[in-house]
Every structure is written in structure tokens, then in C-alpha cells.
N, C-alpha and C positions, 0 to 999 in steps of 0.2 A: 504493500500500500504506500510506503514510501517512498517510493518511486517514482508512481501516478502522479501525487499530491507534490513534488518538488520539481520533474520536469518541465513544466512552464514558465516556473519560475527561472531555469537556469535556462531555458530555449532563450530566454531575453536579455542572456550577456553583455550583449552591446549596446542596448540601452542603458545598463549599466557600467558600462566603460570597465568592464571585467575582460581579461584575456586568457580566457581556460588553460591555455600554454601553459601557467602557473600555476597551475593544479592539473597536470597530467593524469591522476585519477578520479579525478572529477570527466575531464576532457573523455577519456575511455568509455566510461559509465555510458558520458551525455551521446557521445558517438554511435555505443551499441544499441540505446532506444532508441535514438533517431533515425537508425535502419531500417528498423520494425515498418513493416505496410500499415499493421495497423496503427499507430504514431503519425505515419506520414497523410494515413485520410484522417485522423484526427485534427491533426495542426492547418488544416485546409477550413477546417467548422470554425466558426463563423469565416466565410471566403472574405 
């Protein structure tokens, strides 16, 4: 559930002037759900 509930928040990095570079396992993590199909039509709602 942790997961779910944090990935948006780090999806918006660059809004926060954050460079995941500096946390490579953060960077990993964010990288391995962002692959996911289902994440990728998620983050399409609201278009």
C-alpha cells in the first residue's frame, strides 16, 4: 500500500526541484513502477 499512496507524490520530482540521481534507490523503486502498464494508464487519468 505504500507504494500506491507515495508514487504520485515522487512522479512530481520536478516540480519539486528534487533530482532522484541523489537517491538512486528511490530512482530504482520510482523507475520499476513507472514501467508497470498498469501505472502508465493510471498516470494518463485525469488526461
Amino acid at each position: 500500500m505504500f507504494h500506491i499512496a507515495t508514487y504520485p507524490w515522487v512522479a512530481r520530482y520536478e516540480w519539486h526541484k528534487t533530482n532522484l540521481a541523489d537517491f538512486p534507490n528511490v530512482k530504482r523503486w520510482f523507475d520499476a513502477i513507472s514501467a508497470r502498464p498498469a501505472v502508465q494508464r493510471g498516470m494518463k487519468i485525469p488526461a
